[in-house]
C-alpha positions in Angstrom: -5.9 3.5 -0.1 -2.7 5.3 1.0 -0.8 7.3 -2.0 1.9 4.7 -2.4 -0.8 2.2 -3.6 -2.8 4.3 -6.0 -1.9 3.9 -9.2 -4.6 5.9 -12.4 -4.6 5.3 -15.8 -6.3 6.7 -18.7 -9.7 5.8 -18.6 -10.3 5.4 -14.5 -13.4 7.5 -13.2 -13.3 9.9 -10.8 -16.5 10.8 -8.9 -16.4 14.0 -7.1 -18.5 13.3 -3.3 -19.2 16.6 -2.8 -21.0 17.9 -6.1 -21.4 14.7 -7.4 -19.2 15.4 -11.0 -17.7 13.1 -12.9 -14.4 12.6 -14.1 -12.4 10.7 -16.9 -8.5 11.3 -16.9 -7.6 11.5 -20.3 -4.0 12.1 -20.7 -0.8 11.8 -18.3 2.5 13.9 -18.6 5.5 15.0 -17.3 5.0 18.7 -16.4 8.7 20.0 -17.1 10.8 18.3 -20.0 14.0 16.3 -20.1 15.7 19.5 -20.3 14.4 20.7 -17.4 14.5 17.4 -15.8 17.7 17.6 -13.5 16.8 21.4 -12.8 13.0 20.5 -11.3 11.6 17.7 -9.4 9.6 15.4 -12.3 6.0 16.0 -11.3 3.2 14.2 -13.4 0.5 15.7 -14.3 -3.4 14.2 -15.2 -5.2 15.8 -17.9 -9.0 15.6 -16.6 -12.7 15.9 -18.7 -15.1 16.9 -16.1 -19.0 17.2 -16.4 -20.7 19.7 -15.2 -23.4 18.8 -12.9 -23.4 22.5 -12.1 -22.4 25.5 -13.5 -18.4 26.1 -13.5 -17.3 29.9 -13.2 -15.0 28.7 -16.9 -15.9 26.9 -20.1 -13.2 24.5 -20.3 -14.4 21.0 -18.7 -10.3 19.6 -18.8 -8.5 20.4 -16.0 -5.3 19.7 -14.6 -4.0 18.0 -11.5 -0.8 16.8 -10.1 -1.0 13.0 -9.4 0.0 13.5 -6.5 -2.8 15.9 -5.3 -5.0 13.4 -7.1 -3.8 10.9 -4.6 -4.5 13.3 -1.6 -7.7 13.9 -2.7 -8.6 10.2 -2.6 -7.3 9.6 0.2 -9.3 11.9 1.6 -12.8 10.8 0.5 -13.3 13.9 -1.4 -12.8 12.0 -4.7 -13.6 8.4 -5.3 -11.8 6.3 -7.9 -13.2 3.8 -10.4 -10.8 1.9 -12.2 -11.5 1.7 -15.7 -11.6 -1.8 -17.2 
């Protein structure tokens, strides 16, 4: 899967290949506003609930990536992608 293929919605599962966590993105955003729009390049944002198969050095299991590093991360085999139904 190249990056201009990819697309993720809420819901699609992300399996991490190298410590085997799980992912669910939960939310999608725009990380600067309209206002800000014309002043910054729009860049979206997944919000993601990860388990932890092992202990994370924070509490909070949602973290945030840019779709596009998402898609790089795919692409890459480090992640796999399950599209949710």
């Amino acid at each position: 899967m190249n990056s201009n293929s990819l697309t993720f919605n809420v819901g699609d599962v992300l399996i991490d290949d190298i410590n085997g966590d799980i992912g669910i993105l939960i939310r999608r955003y725009m990380l600067f506003d309209e206002t800000e729009a014309d002043i910054y390049e729009n860049i979206i944002v997944w919000d993601i609930y990860w388990s932890a198969t092992y202990e994370w050095p924070f509490d909070d299991h949602i973290h945030c990536y840019t779709e596009d590093g998402l898609a790089i991360l795919v692409n890459s085999g480090v992640l796999t992608l399950h599209k949710s139904i």
